[in-house]
N, C-alpha and C positions, 0 to 999 in steps of 0.2 A: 827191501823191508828188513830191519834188522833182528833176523827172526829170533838168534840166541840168546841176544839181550832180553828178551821179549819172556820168551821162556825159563830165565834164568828169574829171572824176577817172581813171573808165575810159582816156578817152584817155591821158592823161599815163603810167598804167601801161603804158597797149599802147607809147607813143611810147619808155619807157626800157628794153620789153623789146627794142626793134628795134633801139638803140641798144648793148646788150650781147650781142645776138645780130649786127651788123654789125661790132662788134670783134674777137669771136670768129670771124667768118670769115673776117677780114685775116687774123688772125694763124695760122689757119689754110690759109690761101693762102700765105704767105710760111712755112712750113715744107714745103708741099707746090713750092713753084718751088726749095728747097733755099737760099734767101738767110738763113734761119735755122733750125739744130738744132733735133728736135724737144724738145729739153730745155728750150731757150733759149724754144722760142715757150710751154711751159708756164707755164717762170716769169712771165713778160710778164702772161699770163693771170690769174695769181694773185695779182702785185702788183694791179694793176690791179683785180682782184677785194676784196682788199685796202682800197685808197682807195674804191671804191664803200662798201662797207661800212661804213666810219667814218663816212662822210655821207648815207647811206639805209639803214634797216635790214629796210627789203623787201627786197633781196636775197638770193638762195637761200645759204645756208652752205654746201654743196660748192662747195670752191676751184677744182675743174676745169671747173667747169660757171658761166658768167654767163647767169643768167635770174632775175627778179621768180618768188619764191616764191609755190606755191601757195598754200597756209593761209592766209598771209600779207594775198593778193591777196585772196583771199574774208575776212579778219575787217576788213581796210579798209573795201572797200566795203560791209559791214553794218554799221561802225561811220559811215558817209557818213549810211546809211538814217535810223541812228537819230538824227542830229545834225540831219538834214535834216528827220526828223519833227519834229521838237520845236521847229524852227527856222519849220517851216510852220503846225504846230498852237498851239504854246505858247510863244511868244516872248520871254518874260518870267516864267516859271519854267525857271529850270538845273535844277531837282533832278528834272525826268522827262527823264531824257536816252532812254527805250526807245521803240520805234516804239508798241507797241501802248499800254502807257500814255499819249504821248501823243494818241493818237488815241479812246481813251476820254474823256480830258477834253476834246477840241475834240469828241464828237458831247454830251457832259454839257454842252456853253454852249450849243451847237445848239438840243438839247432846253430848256434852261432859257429861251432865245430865247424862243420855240414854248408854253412853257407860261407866259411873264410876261404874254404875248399873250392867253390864253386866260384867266386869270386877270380880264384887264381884261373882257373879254367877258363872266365871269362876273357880275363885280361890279355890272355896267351893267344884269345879264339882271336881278340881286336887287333894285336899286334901283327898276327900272320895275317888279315885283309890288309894289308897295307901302313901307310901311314895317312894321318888324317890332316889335309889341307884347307886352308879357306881362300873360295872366290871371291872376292869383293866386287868383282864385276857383274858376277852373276847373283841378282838379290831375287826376290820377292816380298810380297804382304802376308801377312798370315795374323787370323782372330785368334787369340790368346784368351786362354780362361783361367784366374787365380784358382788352384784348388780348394784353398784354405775357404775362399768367400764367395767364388762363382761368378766374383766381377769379371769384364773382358772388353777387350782393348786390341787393338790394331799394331805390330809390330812388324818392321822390317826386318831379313833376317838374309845375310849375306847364306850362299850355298855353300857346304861343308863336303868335301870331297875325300872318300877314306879309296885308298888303290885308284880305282880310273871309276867309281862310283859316286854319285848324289849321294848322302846317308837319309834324307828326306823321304819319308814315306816308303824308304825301301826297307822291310821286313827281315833278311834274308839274317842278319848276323844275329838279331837279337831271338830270333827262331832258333836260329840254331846253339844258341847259350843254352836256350832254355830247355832243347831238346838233348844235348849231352850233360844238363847239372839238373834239371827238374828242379831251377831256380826260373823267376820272371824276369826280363832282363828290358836295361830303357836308355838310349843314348839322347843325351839333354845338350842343348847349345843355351849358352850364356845371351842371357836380354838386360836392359838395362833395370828391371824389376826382379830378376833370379834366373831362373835356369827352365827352360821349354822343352817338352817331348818332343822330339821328332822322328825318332823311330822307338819302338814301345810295341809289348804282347801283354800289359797294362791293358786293363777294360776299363769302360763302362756299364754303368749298369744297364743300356740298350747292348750291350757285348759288340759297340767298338771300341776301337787302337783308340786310347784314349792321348791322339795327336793333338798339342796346342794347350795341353795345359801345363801349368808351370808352378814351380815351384817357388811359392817370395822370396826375397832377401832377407827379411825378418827371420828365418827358417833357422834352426840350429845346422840343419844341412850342409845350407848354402857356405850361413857364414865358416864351418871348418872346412870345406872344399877351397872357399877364395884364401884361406891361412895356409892352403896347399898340403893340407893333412887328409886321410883317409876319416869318413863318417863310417862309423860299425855299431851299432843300436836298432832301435825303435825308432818308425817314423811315419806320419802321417802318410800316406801313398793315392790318392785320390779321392778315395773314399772308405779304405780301411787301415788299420794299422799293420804293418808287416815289419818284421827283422830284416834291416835292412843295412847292406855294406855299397857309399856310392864313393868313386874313383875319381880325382880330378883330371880333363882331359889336355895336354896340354897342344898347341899350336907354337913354335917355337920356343918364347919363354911365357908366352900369356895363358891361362888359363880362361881356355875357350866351350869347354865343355865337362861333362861329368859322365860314365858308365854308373849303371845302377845291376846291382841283383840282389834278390828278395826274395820273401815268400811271406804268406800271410799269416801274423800269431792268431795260434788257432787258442781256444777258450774250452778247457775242460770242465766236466761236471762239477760245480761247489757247491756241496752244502751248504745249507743257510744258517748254521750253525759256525761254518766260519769266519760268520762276519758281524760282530760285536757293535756297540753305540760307541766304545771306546776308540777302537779302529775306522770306524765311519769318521767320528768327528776329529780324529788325528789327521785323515787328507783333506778334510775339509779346512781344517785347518791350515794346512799345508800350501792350497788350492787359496787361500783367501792369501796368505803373503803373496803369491807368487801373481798375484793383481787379478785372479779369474773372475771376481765378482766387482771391479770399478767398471762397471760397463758403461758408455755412452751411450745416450739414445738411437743414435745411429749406430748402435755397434752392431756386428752377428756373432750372436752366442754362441754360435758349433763353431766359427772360425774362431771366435776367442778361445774357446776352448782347446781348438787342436793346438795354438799354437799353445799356450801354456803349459797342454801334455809335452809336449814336441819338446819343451826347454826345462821340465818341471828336472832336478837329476833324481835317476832312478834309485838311488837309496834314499830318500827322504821318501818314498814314497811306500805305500805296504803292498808286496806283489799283487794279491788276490784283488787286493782294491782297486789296485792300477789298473789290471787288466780287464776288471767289470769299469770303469768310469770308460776307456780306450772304445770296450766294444758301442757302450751306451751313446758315447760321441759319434762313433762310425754309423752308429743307426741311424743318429738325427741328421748328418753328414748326408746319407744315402736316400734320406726322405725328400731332406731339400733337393737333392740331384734331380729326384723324379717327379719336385713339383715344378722345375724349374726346366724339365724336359717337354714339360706340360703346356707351358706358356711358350718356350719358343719354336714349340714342331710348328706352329703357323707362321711364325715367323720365316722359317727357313721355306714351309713348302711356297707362302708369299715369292721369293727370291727366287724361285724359281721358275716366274715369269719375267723376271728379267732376264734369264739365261735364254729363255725361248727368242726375246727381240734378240739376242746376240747373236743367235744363231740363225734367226733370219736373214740379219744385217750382217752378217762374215761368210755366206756361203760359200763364195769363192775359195774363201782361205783352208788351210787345214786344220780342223776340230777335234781336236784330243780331249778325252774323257777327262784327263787330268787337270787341264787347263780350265775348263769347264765349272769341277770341283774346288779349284782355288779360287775361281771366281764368287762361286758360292761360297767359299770360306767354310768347308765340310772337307770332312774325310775323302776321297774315290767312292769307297764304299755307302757310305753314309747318303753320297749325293744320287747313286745310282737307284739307293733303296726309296730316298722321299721321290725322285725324279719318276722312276716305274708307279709310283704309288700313285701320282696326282694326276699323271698322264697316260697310264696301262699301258706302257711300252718300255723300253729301256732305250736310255740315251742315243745310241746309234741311230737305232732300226729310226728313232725321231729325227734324228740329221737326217739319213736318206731319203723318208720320206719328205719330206723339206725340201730338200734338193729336187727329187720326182716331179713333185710337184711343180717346181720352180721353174723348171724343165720344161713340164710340160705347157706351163703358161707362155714360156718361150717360144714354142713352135706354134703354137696359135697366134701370137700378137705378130711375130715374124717369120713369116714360114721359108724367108729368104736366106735368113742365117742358117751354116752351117751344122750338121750336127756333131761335129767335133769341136767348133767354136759352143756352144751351148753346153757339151761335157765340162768345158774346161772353166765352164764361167760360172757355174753351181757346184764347183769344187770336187767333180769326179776326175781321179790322173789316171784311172784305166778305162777307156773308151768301151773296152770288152764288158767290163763289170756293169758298168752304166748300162748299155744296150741290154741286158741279161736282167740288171732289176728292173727297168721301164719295162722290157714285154710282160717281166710277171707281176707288177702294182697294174698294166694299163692290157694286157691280154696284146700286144701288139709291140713293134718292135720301131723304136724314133722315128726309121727312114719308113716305114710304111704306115705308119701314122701319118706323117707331112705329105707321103701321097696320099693319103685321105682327105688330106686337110685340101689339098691343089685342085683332087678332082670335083671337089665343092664347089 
């Protein structure tokens, strides 16, 4: 706050009101000792009142009264504030002449500081895991979801290997970004619609890894990461906007992927005083070139919207404004997430009757939780949490008993079969373990159950 300025200004007002309040008491002296009519000492007054006026237009407009106007006196010194912000904050753009605007943009270099920083950190963390490889032999599927629109689509995705690691679902680098810069951090592989999380401490708003969604092509992002240049700005991120710097990754000479770190622009208190019909209708203006309002019938309005923020440039736009339209987008963003989390939780818990026939029909084989959840086209997590919720068990403890069971249907229909051949055929590979859950799901142990079964 430019406090001397501030003060320095004050004085000079207090100094011209003592200086027209000392005239007014001469001249009121010298009508009271009778050396001038009180006619005579008004007029004096009023010339006098008169010449000030021509040459300072802070003076009150009642001729009878000299005193520095109110109103007056307070839109100066607010107009000091604002001159004084933008003179401390922003030195070299005139066009935010308002306190809070510029105080937005001097905490926006701040933070950009703070996150170029973090970034490097980042890059250093990626560099010592290794170097980042692609399998082409080793693929899978994976449901993809535009963030911008929510669409989603089926994409294959060769496996990305950084040192002797998957980077798929493994947590472990972008945790640890985030835990040495207190930055969010997201490593993206390249689809042929944009760029895919695949490891991410990115939420949703149910507060999972927000795995599988992507980022379009259309994106200002995307397109300066495929020109092989670093993104350092504002950017739509899921479902808020964050200050965001993303890295192009490369694979020999192809640009195969992106590092991301961010944090989210946070939105201080604004008076409603600082936001005028004039500056309203100047972004709206803004917002009308830049195509936000040619909507198609089929169009989505929050995703038209992000992208337009996402490509609007950020001097055509008035900070304060920007950042209330950014949040007001992110709400509507966040609303759609959770109507749309709405309709497909039955969808998914639906699918997870078909995970059940799979794992009737694959007993033998071995059943990874992981394996399970790409099946279902969910997170690990995500699959664990619908799977426990429809079934009151968790995935496992549901294989074995599956298996038990299976088992046990086995020694009844054939009591001639082995029980080592039976372990092996319900997809138990430790005989001990088998033996150990069967006594305690069935109170008795295989081999003396089958003599139970014989002395029948």
């Amino acid at each position: 706050m430019p406090h001397k300025l501030e003060l320095g200004i004050k004085s000079l007002l207090h100094g011209l009101d003592e200086a027209l309040y000392s005239y007014q008491q001469t001249i009121d002296e010298l009508v009271s000792d009778g050396i001038l009519t009180e006619q005579r000492g008004k007029e004096k007054i009023r010339a006098y009142h008169k010449r000030m006026l021509e040459s300072c237009s802070y003076i009150d407009n009642d001729p009878d009264h000299l005193q520095v106007d109110r109103n007056k006196r307070f839109d100066l010194l607010d107009e000091i504030k604002k001159v004084g912000w933008r003179l401390q904050f922003n030195p070299d753009d005139e066009s935010v002449n308002d306190s809070f605007g510029a105080y937005l943009l001097y905490k926006r270099k701040k933070a950009m500081k703070e996150l170029q920083d973090a970034s490097i950190i980042a890059n250093k963390l990626l560099r010592d895991a290794g170097t980042i490889e692609k399998n082409e032999m080793e693929s899978f599927t994976m449901t993809v979801s535009n963030q911008n629109t929510l669409e989603t689509h089926e994409v294959k995705l060769s496996n990305l290997i950084l040192g002797n690691t998957s980077i798929h679902f493994d947590y472990s680098l972008v945790d640890k970004i985030e835990e040495k810069t207190n930055f969010q951090a997201t490593i993206f592989q390249r689809i042929p619609e944009g760029f895919v999380r695949i490891a991410t401490n990115i939420r949703t708003l149910n507060n999972e890894r927000a795995i599988g969604s992507y980022i379009p092509s259309e994106s200002k992002v995307v397109q300066t990461i495929l020109s092989g240049e670093v993104y350092e700005g504002s950017a739509f991120v899921l479902n808020q906007w964050c200050l965001s710097i993303y890295c192009p990754l490369y694979i020999g000479e192809e640009i195969e992927g992106m590092l991301y770190v961010g944090r989210r622009e946070s939105i201080e208190f604004l008076p409603s005083s600082d936001i005028s019909n004039a500056r309203v209708q100047n972004m709206v203006d803004e917002l009308r070139k830049a195509g936000a309002f040619d909507l198609e019938d089929n169009k989505d309005i929050t995703g038209k919207f992000i992208q337009i923020l996402n490509t609007l440039p950020e001097q055509a736009s008035d900070p304060i404004l920007n950042m209330g339209l950014k949040e007001a987008v992110a709400l509507m963003a966040q609303e759609r997430e959770l109507k749309l989390q709405s309709t497909s939780k039955n969808k998914e818990l639906r699918s997870l009757d078909v995970i059940v026939e799979y794992i009737k029909n694959n007993l033998s084989d071995e059943i990874s939780i992981e394996e399970l959840a790409d099946l279902s086209f969910m997170s690990k997590a995500s699959f664990h949490r619908h799977f426990k919720t429809k079934y009151n068990t968790s995935p496992n403890v549901f294989i074995n008993k599956t298996r038990l069971k299976k088992a046990h249907e086995m020694l009844e229909s054939n009591n001639q079969q082995s029980i080592q051949d039976i372990c092996q055929e319900v997809g138990f590979k430790n005989p001990s373990y088998f033996i150990k859950l069967f006594k305690q799901f069935y109170g008795v142990t295989p081999k003396k159950y089958l003599m139970q079964l014989k002395e029948k």
